[in-house]
N, C-alpha and C positions, 0 to 999 in steps of 0.2 A: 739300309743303315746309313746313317750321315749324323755329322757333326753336331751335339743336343739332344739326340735321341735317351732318352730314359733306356738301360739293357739289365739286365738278369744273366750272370754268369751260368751257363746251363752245363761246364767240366768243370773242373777242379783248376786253378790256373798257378802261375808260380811256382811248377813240378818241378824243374829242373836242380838237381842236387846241387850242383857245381856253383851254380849260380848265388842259391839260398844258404848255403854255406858258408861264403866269404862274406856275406849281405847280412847274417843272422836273421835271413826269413822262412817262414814256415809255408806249405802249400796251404792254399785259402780254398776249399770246402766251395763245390754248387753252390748257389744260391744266393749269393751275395747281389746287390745293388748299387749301380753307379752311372756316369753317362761319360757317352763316346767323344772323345778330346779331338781326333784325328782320324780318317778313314783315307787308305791309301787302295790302289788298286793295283795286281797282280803283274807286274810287269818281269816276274823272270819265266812264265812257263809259258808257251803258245801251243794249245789255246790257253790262254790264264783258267786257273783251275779257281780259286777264288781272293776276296781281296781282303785287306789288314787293317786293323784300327787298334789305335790307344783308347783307355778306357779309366778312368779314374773310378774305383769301387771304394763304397763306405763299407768299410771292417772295422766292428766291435767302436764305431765311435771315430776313427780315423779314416784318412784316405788314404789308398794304396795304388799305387800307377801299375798299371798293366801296360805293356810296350809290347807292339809288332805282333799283337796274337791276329789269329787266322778268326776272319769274321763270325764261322762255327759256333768258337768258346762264346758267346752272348747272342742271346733272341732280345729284339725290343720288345719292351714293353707299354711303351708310352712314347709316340713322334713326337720332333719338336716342330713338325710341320705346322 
């Protein structure tokens, strides 16, 4: 995964209550489309277990930022290589 890459959210992302709460945001449903803003790599576990990226997903017509999720939540679908 790297910066451009086309991804497909493949969990549900925006779970956290506490968060969505204060924010007035709902959790955003698999399946959504967006591309990867920032890709950071694992630096608190040794061995790094894996690494982090932002992701800006088009929902219902708008963009919605995704922050610091674990690379997991999104498979590419399309490099920007």
């Amino acid at each position: 995964m790297q910066v451009g890459d086309v991804v497909q959210n493949v969990m549900r992302v925006r779970t956290n209550p506490v968060v969505n709460e204060s924010r007035g945001w709902k959790p955003i449903e698999a399946g959504y489309v967006g591309i990867v803003l920032d890709v950071r790599p694992d630096t608190l576990n040794n061995p790094p277990l894996n690494g982090y990226c932002d992701v800006a997903l088009v929902v219902d017509g708008h963009a919605v930022r995704c922050g610091n999720y674990s690379q997991g939540f999104f498979e590419v679908i399309n490099e920007s290589r």
